[in-house]
C-alpha positions in Angstrom: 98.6 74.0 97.6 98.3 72.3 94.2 100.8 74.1 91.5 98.1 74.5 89.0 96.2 76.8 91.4 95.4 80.5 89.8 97.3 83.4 90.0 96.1 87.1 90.0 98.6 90.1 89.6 97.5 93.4 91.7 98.6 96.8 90.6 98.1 100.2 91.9 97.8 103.6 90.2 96.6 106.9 90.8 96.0 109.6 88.2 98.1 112.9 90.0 96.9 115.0 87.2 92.9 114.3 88.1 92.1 118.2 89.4 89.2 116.9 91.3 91.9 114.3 92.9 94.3 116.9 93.6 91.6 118.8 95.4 90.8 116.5 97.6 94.5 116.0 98.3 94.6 119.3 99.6 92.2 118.8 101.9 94.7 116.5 103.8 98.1 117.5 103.3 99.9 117.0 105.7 103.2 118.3 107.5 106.0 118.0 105.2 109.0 117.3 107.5 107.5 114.4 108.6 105.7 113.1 106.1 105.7 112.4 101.8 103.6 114.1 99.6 105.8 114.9 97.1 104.4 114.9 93.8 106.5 112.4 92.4 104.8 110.2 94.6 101.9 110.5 92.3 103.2 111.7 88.7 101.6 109.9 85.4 103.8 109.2 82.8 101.4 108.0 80.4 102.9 104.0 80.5 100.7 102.3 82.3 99.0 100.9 78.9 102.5 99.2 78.0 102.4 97.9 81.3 99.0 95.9 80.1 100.8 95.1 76.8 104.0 93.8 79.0 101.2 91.5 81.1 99.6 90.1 77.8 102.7 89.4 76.0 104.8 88.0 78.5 102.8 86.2 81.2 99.6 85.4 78.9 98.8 82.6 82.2 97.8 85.4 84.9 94.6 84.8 86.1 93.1 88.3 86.5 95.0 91.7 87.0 93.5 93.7 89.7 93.2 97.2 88.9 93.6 98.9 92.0 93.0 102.6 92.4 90.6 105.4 94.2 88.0 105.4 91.5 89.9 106.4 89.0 90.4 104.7 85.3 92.1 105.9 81.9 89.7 106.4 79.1 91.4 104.0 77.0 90.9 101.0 79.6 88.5 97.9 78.6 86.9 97.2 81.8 84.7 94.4 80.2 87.9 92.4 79.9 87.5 89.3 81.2 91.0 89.5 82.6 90.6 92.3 84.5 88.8 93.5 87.8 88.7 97.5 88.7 88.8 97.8 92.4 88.4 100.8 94.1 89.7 101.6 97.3 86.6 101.6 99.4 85.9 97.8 98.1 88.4 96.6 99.9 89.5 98.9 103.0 87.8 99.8 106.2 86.5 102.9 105.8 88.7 104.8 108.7 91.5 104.5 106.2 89.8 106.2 103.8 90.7 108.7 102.2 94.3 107.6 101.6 97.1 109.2 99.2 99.6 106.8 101.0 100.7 102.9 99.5 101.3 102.0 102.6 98.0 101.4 103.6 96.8 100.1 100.4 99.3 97.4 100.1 99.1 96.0 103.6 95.1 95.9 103.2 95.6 93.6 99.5 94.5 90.2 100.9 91.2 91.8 101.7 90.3 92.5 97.9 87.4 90.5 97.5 88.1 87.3 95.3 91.7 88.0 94.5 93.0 84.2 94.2 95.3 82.8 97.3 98.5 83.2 95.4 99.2 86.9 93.8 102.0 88.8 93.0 102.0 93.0 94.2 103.2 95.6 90.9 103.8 99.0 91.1 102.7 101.0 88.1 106.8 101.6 87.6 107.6 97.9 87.4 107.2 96.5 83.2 107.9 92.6 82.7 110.7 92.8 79.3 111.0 89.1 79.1 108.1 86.1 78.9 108.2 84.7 82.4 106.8 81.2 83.8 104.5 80.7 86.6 107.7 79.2 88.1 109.4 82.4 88.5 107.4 83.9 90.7 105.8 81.1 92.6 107.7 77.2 93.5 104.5 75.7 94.3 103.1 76.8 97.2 106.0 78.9 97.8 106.4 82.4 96.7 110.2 82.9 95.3 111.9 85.4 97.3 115.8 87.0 98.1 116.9 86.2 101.7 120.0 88.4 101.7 121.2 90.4 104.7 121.7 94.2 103.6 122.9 97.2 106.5 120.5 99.7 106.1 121.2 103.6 106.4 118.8 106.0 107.7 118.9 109.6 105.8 117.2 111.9 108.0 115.1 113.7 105.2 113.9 110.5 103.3 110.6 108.4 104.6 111.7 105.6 102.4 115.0 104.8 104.5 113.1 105.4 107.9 110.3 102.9 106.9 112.7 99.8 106.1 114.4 100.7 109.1 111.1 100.3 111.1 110.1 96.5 109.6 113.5 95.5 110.3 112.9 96.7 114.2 110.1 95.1 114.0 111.6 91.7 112.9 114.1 92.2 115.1 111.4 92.6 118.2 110.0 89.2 116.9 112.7 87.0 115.9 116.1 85.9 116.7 118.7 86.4 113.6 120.8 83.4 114.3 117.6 81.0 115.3 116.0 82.4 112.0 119.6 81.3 109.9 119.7 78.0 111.3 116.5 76.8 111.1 116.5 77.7 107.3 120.5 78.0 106.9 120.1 76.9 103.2 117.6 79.5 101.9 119.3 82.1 103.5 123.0 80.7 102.3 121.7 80.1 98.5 123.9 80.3 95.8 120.8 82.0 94.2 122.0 85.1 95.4 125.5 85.3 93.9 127.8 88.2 94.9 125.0 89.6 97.3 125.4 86.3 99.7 128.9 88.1 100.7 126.3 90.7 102.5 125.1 87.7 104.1 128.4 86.3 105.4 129.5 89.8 106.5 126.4 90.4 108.9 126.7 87.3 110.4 128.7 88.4 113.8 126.2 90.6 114.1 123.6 89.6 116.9 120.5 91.5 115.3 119.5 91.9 111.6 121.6 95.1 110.2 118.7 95.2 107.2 117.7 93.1 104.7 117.7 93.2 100.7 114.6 94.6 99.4 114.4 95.1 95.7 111.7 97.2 94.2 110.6 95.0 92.8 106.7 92.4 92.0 106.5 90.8 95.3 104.8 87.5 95.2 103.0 86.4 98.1 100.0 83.9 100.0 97.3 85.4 101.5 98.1 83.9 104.9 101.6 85.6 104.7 99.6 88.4 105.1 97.0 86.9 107.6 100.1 85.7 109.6 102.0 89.4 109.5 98.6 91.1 110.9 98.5 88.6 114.0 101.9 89.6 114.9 102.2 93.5 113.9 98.9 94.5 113.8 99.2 97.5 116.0 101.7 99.2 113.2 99.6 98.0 110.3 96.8 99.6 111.7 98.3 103.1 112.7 100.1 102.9 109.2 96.7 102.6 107.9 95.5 105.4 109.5 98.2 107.7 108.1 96.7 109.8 104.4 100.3 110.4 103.7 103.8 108.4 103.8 105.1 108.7 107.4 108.4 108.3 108.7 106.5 105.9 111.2 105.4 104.0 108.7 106.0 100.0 107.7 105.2 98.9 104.1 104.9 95.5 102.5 108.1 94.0 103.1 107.5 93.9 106.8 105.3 90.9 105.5 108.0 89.7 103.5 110.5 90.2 106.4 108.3 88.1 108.2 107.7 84.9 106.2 111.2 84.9 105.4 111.7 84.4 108.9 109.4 81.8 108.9 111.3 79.8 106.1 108.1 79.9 103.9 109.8 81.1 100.7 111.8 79.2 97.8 115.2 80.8 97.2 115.9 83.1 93.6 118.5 84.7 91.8 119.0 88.2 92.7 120.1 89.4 88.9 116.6 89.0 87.2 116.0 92.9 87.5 117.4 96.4 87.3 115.6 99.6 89.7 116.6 102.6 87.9 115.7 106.3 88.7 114.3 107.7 85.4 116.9 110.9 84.3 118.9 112.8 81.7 121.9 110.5 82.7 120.5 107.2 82.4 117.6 107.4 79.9 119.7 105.7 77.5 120.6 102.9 79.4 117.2 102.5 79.9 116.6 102.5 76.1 119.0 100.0 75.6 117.9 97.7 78.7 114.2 97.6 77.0 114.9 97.2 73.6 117.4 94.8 74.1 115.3 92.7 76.8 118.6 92.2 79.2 116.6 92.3 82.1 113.5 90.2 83.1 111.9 92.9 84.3 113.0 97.0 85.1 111.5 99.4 87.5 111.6 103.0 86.4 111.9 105.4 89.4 110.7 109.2 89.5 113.1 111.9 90.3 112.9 115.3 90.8 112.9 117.5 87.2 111.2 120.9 86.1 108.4 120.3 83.8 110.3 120.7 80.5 113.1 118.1 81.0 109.8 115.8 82.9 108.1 116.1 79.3 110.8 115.3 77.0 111.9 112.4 79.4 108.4 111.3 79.0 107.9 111.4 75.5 111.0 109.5 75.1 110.1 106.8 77.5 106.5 106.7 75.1 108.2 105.9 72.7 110.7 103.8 73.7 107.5 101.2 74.9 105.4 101.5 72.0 108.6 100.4 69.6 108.6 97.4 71.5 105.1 96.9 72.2 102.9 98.9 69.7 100.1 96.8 69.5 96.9 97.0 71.6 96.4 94.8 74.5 92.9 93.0 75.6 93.2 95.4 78.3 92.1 98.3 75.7 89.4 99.1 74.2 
């Protein structure tokens, strides 16, 4: 793969305050002990413009930004930017999938979006860049850059999340051998990249299985054939996650891909410390102030939480503000 070769970013969005989306919703929701439809899952906090201005300031070399979402679009969106491609669901997914209100489905379908380059990196909405960033961060030629740490994983009986990393490391566990993995690649996975976190590492190693691994919400870089590759082997789970409208406890996500070309070697070792996953609340909204104005992380990922409407407005209008202080001017993205 030549190192000059074009890359896209993907994000996903939905608009949960669309009535006619909401409706539709409805229609399918499902049974809540076993599945998420929480509405946090689908909340709009009015950021996703500074998320543009974040992209234009700091990694001016994408190639295109994929705008990936049901249909939907924000009024204040230039779609005749050259830089950017609206893709709705249906472009890209078999119809049986369709309607979905789950990621799950959306991300493990991305390498089928029509013209998105061989090399892309995966964004949430929640996830803003704070510091200008190289190609080379994300990608070490043909290799995406990636955290190989081995984490223990805890299962919490009334969260999806916990249950779904729990199934892609089964399912790596079904497919691979730990210590074969490890010594066929011992120095990626024993990088002094990772810092403290190699301890984890070092801990788990009497341990005949994988006990989890380090997943950071976080942009995920990846080769379409890690995806091509990851659909050969676990394509029966991909496609019955596919199948499901909301987030199931049966579920896998897109680190079961990750999981897998770990395993595989085909990733270049990076620092563990670029970023900072915080859940947005009363308690740490000014760390989060501080983190963004100061730019002392690469790149931070605001969680939702659980609030009554009042305290979700006023953490809102703060978090509006906070971005447009540091990035108040209108991106190509915009009209």
């Amino acid at each position: 793969m030549n190192k000059a070769e074009k890359i896209d970013f993907v994000i996903l969005w939905v608009d949960g305050n669309d009535e006619s989306w909401q409706k539709e919703k409805s229609k399918y929701e499902a049974d809540k002990n076993n599945t998420d439809s929480s509405n946090t899952r689908y909340r709009e906090w009015g950021l996703l413009k500074y998320w543009f201005r974040s992209v234009e300031k700091n990694a001016p070399w994408v190639n295109r930004v994929y705008f990936v979402t049901n249909g939907q679009k924000p009024d204040w969106l230039n779609i005749d930017c050259e830089k950017l491609v609206h893709v709705k669901h249906e472009d890209f997914m078999p119809q049986r999938y369709l309607p979905t209100f789950n990621a799950n489905p959306i991300e493990l379908n991305l390498h089928r979006i029509k013209g998105l380059s061989n090399r892309f990196i995966f964004f949430n909405d929640d996830m803003f860049i704070l510091k200008r960033l190289k190609p080379s961060f994300f990608f070490n030629g043909a290799l995406p850059r990636d955290e190989a740490v081995i984490n223990p994983m805890i299962v919490m009986e009334n969260s999806v999340s916990t249950h779904m990393l729990v199934n892609d490391i089964e399912y790596i566990n079904n497919a691979y051998k730990k210590n074969d993995v490890i010594k066929n690649n011992f120095s990626k996975w024993f990088s002094l990249r990772y810092g403290s976190k190699l301890a984890r590492t070092i801990a788990m190693m009497p341990f005949k299985k994988f006990a989890g691994l380090y997943f950071d919400h976080m942009p995920a870089s990846f080769i379409k054939n890690d995806y091509i590759e990851a659909w050969k082997t676990y394509g029966d789970v991909f496609e019955s996650t596919s199948m499901n409208k909301f987030r199931s406890k049966n579920d896998v996500n897109h680190w079961l891909i990750k999981a897998n070309r770990m395993c595989k070697g085909k990733f270049f070792p990076r620092s563990t410390e670029f970023g900072k996953n915080i859940v947005i609340s009363d308690d740490t909204i000014n760390e989060i102030d501080k983190i963004i104005a100061k730019k002392s992380k690469k790149i931070i990922c605001l969680n939702d939480g659980e609030y009554d409407d009042k305290t979700f407005d006023r953490l809102k209008r703060r978090l509006v503000k906070t971005f447009d202080d540091m990035y108040p001017d209108k991106s190509m993205y915009e009209k």
